[in-house]
N, C-alpha and C positions, 0 to 999 in steps of 0.2 A: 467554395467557402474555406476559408481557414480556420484550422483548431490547433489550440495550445495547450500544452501538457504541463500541468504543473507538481511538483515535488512536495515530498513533507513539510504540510502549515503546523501541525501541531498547536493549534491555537493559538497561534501569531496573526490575529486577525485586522489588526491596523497595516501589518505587512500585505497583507491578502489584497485589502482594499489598493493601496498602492501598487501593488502589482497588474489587480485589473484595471484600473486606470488607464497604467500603459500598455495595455492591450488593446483596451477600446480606444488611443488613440492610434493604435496601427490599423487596427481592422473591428469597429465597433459592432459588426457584423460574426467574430467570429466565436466559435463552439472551444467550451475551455472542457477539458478533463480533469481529473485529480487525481495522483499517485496513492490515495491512502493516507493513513493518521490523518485525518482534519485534525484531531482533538489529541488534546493531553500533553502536557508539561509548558507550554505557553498560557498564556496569561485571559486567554478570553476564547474558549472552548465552545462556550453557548451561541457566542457570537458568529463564531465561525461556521458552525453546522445551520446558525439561520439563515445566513447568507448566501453558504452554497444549496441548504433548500430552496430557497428564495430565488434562484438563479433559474427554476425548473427546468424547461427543455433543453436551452443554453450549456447545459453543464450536468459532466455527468462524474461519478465517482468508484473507485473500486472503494474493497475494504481492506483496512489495516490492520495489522495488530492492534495498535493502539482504540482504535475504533471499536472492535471485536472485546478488547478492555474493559471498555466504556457499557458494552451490553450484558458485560458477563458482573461487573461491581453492580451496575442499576440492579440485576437482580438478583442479589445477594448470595450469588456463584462464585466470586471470586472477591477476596479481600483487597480495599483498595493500599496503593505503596505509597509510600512515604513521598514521592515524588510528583503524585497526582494532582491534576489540576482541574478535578472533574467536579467540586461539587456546585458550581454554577447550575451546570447542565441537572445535574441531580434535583436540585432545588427549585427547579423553575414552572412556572406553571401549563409549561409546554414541553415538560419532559417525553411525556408517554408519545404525544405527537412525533418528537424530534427521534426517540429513540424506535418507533414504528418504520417512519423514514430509511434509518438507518441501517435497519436490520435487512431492509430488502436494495439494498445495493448489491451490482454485482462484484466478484473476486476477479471477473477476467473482460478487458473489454476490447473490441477490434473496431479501429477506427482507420480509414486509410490507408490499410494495408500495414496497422502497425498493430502490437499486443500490448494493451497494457495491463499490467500485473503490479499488486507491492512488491513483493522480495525475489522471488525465484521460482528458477524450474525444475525439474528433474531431467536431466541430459537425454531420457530414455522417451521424453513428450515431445512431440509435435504442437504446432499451435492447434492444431484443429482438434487433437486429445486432450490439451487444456482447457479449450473451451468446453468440451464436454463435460469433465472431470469438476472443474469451478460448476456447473450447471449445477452436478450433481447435488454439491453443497449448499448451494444459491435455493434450491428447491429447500432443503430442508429447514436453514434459516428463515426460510418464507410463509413455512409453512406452521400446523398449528402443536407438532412435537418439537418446535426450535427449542424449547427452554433444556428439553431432556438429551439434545445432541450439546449443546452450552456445555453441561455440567458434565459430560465424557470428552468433553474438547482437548482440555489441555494435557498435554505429558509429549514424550519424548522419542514415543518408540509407536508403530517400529516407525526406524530412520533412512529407510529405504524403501524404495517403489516397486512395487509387484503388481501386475494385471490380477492376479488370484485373490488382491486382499480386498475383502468384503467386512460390509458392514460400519461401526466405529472407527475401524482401527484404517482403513481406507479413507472416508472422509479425515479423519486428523491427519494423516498423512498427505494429504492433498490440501487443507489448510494449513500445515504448517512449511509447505512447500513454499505455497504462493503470498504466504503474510511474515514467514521466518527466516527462510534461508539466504546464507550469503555465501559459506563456502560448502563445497559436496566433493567427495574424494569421485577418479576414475570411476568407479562401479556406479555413484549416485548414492552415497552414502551421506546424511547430511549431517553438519557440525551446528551446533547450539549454541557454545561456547564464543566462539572469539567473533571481537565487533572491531576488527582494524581494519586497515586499507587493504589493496589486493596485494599487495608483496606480504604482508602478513598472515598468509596461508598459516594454519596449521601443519605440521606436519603430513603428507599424506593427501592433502586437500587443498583444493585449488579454487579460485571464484565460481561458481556455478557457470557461469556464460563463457568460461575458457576450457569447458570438457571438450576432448576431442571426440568426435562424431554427434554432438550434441543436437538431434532431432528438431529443434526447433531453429535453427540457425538460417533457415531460410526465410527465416520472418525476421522484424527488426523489432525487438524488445523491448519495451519502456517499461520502467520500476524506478523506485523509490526506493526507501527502507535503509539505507548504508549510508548515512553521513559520512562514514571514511572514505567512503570510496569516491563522492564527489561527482560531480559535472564530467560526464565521459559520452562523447557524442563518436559512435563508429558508423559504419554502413549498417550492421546487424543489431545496436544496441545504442539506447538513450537512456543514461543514469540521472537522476534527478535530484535527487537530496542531497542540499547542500547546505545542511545543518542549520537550518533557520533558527529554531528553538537553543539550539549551541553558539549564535553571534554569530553565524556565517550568512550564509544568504538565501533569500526565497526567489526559486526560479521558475520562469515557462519558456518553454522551446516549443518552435513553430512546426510542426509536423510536416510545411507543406515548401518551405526552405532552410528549417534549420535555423533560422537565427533565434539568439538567445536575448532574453529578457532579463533583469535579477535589480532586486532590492534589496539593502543591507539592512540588517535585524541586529536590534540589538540582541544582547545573549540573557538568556530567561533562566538555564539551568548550567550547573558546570559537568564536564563529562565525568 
């Protein structure tokens, strides 16, 4: 069987529809995954998360930021931005359903021999440590203290990886690996700061999947998360977002030869 991987929708869900279209004319048989963000800054957020419920076995999801967003404003943990395109979902009479849903997806998924993740890794994980680590999280969110891990979720530190860090500060640290990161210096220090392409390193810091001895490189990595960084198909990594919600394009790549799908979006938000 064939499975497609698909990039940040961000609520571009007339793109969505067309994209699976032309999947189900390649292979109407096949298993689609999702990079993360379904929702937020496109135009029909509600629509998207029914859908890809709606898909059930068919189709399976990690979490986003964006996503993570969505459960922390629902309950009144995090103030929503100026840029949000979430009160559909808010409003709807099948919120608690959809956001129930949501909260029990996983952060980490192995399909194929592939990893898929939102944003990054820490050079110092193996895929088989990532999976562990996303469980860890994956249980909490699941569980019936999610609301009180929610509300110590967000901040910034620490920003690097230690086996000794327990507790909060471990879990955020391991969510903000796998839903934030795009560039990490040599040691695994992660940057917060800058959203350009890969030649636009910070100072000091390099994309996450070009550390050298990077632990996980013996897997082929799929993520989302970096519009700048674009469509980047290697032996070891498959980049996905390709700014659908920014007027670029909504993509799926075939896990099982690589060929690429894509639908041009119009642009919903300006960078």
């Amino acid at each position: 069987m064939n499975t497609f991987v698909i990039g940040d929708i961000q609520g571009c869900c007339d793109q969505l529809r067309q994209l699976l279209q032309l999947i189900d004319k390649e292979d109407p048989q096949a298993r689609v995954l999702f990079a993360g963000d379904l929702v937020n800054r496109g135009p029909k957020s509600l629509e998207t998360l029914r859908l890809v419920k709606h898909m059930g076995a068919r189709a399976s999801t990690v979490l986003g930021n964006h996503d993570l967003h969505l459960l922390a404003v629902a309950n009144g943990i995090r103030p929503a931005h100026r840029s949000d395109t979430l009160d559909d979902i808010l409003q709807a009479p099948d919120r608690e359903e959809l956001l129930d849903w949501l909260r029990h997806r996983p952060l980490a998924i192995v399909e194929q021999g592939h990893l898929l993740i939102h944003a990054g890794l820490f050079p110092q994980w193996t895929a088989a440590q990532t999976l562990s680590l996303a469980s860890e999280v994956q249980d909490i969110l699941r569980g019936p203290d999610w609301l009180d891990f929610l509300r110590q979720m967000y901040g910034n530190t620490p920003d690097r990886w230690s086996d000794d860090l327990q507790g909060v500060e471990r879990w955020r640290c391991v969510i903000n690996a796998l839903t934030r990161m795009r560039f990490c210096s040599f040691d695994g220090v992660m940057d917060f700061i800058s959203k350009d392409g890969a030649h636009g390193a910070p100072e000091g810091f390099l994309p996450w999947f070009d550390v050298a001895g990077r632990k996980s490189s013996d897997t082929t990595v799929v993520f989302g998360h970096w519009s700048t960084l674009g469509l980047l198909l290697r032996p070891d990594l498959i980049s996905l977002d390709t700014g659908c919600v920014w007027g670029g394009k909504l993509t799926a790549v075939s896990l099982k030869n690589r060929s690429v799908i894509q639908v041009d979006c119009p642009q919903q938000q300006r960078p």
